[in-house]
Each structure stands twice: as structure tokens, then as C-alpha cells.
C-alpha positions in Angstrom: 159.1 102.5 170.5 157.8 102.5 174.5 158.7 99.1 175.5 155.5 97.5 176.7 155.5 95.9 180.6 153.5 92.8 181.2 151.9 93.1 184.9 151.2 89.4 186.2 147.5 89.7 188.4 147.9 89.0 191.8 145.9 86.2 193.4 143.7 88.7 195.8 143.1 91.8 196.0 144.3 92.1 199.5 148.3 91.6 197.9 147.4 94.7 195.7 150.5 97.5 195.8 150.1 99.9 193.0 148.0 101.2 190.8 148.9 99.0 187.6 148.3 96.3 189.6 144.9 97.1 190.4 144.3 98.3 186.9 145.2 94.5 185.7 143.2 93.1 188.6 140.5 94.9 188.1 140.2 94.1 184.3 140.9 90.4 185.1 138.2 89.9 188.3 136.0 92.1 187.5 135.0 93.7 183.9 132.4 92.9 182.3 129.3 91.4 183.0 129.6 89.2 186.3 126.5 87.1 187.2 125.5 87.3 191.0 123.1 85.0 193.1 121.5 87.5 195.5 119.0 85.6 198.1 118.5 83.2 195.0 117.8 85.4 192.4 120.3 85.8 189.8 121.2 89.1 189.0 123.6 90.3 186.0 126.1 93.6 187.2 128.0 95.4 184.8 131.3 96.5 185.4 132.5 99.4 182.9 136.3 98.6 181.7 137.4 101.9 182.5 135.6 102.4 185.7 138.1 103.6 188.3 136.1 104.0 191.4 136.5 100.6 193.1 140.3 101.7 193.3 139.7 105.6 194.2 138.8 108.3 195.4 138.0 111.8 195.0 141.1 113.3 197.3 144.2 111.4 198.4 147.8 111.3 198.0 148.1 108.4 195.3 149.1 108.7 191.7 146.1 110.8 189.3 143.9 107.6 188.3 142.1 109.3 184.9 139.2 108.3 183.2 137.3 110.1 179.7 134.1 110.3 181.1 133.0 111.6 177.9 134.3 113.1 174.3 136.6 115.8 175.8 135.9 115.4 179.5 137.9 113.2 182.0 137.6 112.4 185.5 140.4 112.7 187.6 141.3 110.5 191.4 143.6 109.4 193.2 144.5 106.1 193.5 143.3 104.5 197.4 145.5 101.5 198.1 143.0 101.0 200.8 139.8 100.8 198.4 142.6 98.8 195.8 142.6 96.3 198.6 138.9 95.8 199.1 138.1 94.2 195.4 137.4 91.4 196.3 134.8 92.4 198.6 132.5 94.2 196.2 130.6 91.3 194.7 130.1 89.4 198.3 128.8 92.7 199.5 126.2 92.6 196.4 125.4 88.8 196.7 124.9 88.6 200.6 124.2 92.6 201.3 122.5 93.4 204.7 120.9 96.4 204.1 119.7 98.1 200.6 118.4 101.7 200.4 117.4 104.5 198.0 119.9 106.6 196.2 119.8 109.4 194.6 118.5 109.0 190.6 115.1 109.9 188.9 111.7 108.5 190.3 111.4 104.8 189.3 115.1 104.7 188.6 116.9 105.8 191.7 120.7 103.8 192.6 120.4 100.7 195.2 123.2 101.5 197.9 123.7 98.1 198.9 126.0 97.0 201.7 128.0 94.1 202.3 128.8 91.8 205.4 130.6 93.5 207.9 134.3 93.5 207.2 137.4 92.0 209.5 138.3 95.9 209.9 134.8 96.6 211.4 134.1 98.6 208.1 130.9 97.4 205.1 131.8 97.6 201.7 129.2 100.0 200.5 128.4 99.3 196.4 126.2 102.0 194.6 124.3 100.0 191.8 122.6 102.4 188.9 119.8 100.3 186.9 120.5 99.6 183.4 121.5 98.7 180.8 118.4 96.6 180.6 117.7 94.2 183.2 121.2 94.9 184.2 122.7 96.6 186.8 125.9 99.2 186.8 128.5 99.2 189.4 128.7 103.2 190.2 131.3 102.8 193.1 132.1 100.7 195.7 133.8 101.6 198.7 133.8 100.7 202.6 132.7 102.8 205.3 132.3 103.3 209.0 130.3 100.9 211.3 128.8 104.6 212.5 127.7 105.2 208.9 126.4 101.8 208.0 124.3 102.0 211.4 123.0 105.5 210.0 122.0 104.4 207.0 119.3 102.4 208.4 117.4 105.1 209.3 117.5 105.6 205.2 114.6 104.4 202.9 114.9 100.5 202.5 114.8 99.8 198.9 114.0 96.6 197.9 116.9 94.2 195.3 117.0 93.2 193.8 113.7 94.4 192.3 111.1 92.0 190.3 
């Protein structure tokens, strides 16, 4: 029988070193259903237990970070220290974002790309919200990204959160 390791949750995301420990950290801070105050309207987002995206990314040199995305289909990353690190900047970034435009999604339920406060690296925490499950709202990803990008996605569609 595999011996079974306990990993203790760090206190921020920022002391994050490996992958378990942003597996644990992740469960602990952020699973679930966490209810956010955005310009004083409260706002329920849903974080999936096996979502992996806040702590990956499509190419890298990490560990394989795998997810069953459905019955016989998996999604495979690779674990980003860097996004590991970031955690907990994703619900700030929702609660006090700066800028939210369209994504991509079918008419009347497109993603809200919201993004956060500009970060002490000169970076914004960019979170991709899909709508549902009922007056919900889905973390997709969450990731940060270039002053240069942030700056070009105000030339995008403003969409307006959260909605009515």
C-alpha cells in the first residue's frame, strides 16, 4: 500500500514551489464557489476542483499537470511556477478589474476577459469568466500578461460585469 504524503498549504501563493503544492493551495483558496464584491455588486464565481489552468499552461518545461476533461479525454499542461505564484491575484483581479471585454462564446453568452490591477511585475492578471451555471460565473483561466497586451486589449469590445 502507497504511503499517502500530507502536503501542509503554504500561507501565499507567492511561497508556492511545486506542483503538489499548488494542487493543495489551490483546493484550499480557491475551489468552490467563492463570493466576490465587484463595484458593489456581489457576484458568485465557480472554481472547478480539477481545474488546472490557474497553475498552467499549454507549453513549458514543468511536470505534465493532467485533467479528464471528459469520459475518456484528458487535457494535458505543464505546470508554470510563474502562473503557481500568481493565485492569489485571480480574485482581486475579478473584484477590482480595470478593464472587461468580449470573449469568444455564443451570442448572449460570450466569456468576460476581465483584468486585474496592474501587478508589482508590470504584468495584469488576466481571468477568463464563462457564464453559468446559473447566475454563476466559471473561472476558464487566469493568467497574467504584458502591459503591451493589456494596453491592446482596450481597443477590444468593452463588455459590461458584471451584467444585470
Amino acid at each position: 500500500m502507497a504511503e499517502r504524503v500530507t502536503i501542509v498549504p503554504v500561507e501565499s501563493s507567492d511561497l508556492i514551489s511545486t506542483l503538489d503544492e499548488a494542487r493543495e493551495y489551490y483546493r484550499v483558496k480557491l475551489s468552490g464557489v467563492r463570493r466576490v464584491t465587484c463595484y458593489t455588486k456581489r457576484i458568485e464565481i465557480v472554481f472547478e476542483a480539477d481545474m488546472t489552468h490557474v497553475y498552467s499552461e499549454e507549453n513549458g518545461d514543468g511536470p505534465a499537470v493532467v485533467r479528464q476533461v471528459a469520459p475518456g479525454r484528458s487535457e494535458t499542461r505543464r505546470f508554470s511556477l510563474k502562473r503557481a505564484r500568481l493565485m492569489d491575484h485571480v480574485l482581486p483581479a475579478i473584484s477590482r478589474f480595470t478593464l472587461s471585454i468580449e470573449g469568444q462564446g455564443a451570442k448572449g453568452r460570450e466569456n468576460k476577459v476581465l483584468h486585474g490591477p496592474k501587478l508589482e511585475s508590470g504584468e495584469y492578471m488576466r481571468v477568463v469568466l464563462r457564464p453559468g451555471p446559473k447566475a454563476a460565473w466559471t473561472c476558464v483561466s487566469a493568467f497574467p500578461v504584458s502591459a503591451k497586451s493589456y494596453w491592446e486589449a482596450h481597443r477590444s469590445k468593452r463588455a459590461k460585469f458584471p451584467p444585470k
